[in-house]
Steps between C-alpha positions, in 0.01 A plus 500: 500500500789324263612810212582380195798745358781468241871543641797554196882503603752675327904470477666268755182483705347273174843281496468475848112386559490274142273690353384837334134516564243295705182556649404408896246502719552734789332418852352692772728778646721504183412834379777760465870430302669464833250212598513353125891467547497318836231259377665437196888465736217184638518330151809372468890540502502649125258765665735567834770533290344786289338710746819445694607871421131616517672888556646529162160314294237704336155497467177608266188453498302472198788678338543786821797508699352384845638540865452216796226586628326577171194269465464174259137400393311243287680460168770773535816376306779595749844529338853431659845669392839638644577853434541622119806683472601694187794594316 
């Protein structure tokens, strides 16, 4: 079953990809972060590039920080960042 779901980039990952916010279509077997990053490394150079450092990128779901293996469904908006730092 194709998932509908809403990814937004943040910082140098936006610059990087061209954009801020789009929504995909996910396929069969795309259904935890880790998976969503290697199928989007698929869609291009821009994509490659950004997940390049995959270590030192962030994740939420729906606004929750999530792990790799944490689970993406139906209409989740999934969120990429690197690390906040304060000071």
């Amino acid at each position: 079953m194709i998932k509908p779901i809403k990814l937004v980039y943040f910082a140098w990952l936006r610059e990087r990809i061209g954009t801020g916010q789009e929504e995909i279509l996910l396929p069969d077997g795309v259904d935890t972060v880790e998976a969503l990053i290697m199928h989007l490394c698929t869609m291009g150079h821009r994509y490659a590039d950004a997940f390049g450092m995959r270590k030192t990128i962030r994740c939420a779901i729906n606004y929750e920080f999530a792990e790799a293996q944490s689970k993406i469904n139906a209409g989740d908006e999934v969120a990429f960042f690197p690390p906040v730092t304060g000071g």
